[in-house]
N, C-alpha and C positions, 0 to 999 in steps of 0.2 A: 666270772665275778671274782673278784681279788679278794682273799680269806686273809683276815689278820688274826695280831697274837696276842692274849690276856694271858694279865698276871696277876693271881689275887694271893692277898694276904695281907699281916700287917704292915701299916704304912713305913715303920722304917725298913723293912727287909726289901720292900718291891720301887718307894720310890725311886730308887735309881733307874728304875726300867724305863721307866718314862724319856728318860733324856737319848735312849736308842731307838725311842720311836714304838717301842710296845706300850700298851691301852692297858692301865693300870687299875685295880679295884680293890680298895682297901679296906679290910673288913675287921670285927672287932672280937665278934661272938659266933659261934657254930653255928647258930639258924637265918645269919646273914651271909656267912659263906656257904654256906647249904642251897639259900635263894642265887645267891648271885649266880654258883656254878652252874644250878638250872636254868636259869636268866641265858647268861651265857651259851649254855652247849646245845640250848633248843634254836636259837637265834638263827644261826646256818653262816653268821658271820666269821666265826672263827676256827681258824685250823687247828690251832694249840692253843692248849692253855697251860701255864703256868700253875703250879699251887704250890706253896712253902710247904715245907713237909708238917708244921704242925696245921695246916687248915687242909693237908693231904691224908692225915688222920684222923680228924673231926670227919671228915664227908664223904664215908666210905659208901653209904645207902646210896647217896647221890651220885656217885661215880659211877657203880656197878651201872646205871641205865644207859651209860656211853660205851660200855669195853666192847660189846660187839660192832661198832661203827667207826668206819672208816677215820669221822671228823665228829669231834675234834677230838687230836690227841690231849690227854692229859696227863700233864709229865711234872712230876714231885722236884722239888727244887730245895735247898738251905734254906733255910730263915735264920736270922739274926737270934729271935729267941729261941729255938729247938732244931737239933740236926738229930735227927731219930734214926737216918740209915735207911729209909723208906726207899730213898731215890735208887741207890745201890742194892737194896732188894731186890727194887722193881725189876733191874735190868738184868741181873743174874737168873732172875726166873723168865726173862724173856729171850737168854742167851741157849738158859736150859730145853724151852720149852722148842727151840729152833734147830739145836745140832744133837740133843740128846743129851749131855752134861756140860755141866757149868765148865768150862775153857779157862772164863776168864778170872773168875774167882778161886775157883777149884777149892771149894770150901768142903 
């Protein structure tokens, strides 16, 4: 079964995903993005999901019910209103938590 890709957030930072062929869902308020990502990550449709870092902020409670599972990933993206650094966090503790110190940051 072919797994696609979601990308939620507000609608000027994600609509352009739409035009590469990822499944777009545009959200306003915390407990719309909160539903959708459970919408979403219970579904079994998708591999990834997209979240702009300020709706990767908002839906921390929601997230944590996916980190142990495989699918779907959910990876922190820019958003047009807020670039919080969340993304490049994320990756630095996953480079840490792989080789034993951060390489690539070296913070």
């Amino acid at each position: 079964m072919a797994k696609n890709i979601a990308v939620i957030g507000d609608n000027e930072s994600i609509k352009g995903f739409s035009a590469v062929g990822l499944d777009i869902y545009p959200c306003d308020t915390p407990e719309e993005a909160s539903g959708l990502l459970r919408r979403l990550g219970d579904s079994d449709n998708y591999a990834v999901i997209f979240l702009t870092e300020e709706v990767f902020d908002l839906t921390e409670k929601e997230r944590s019910r996916y980190e142990e599972r495989l699918t779907p990933a959910i990876i922190p993206i820019p958003g047009v209103k807020c670039n919080s650094g969340a993304g490049i966090k994320r990756l630095s503790s996953f480079v840490e938590k792989a080789v034993g110190s951060d390489i690539i940051f070296n913070d």
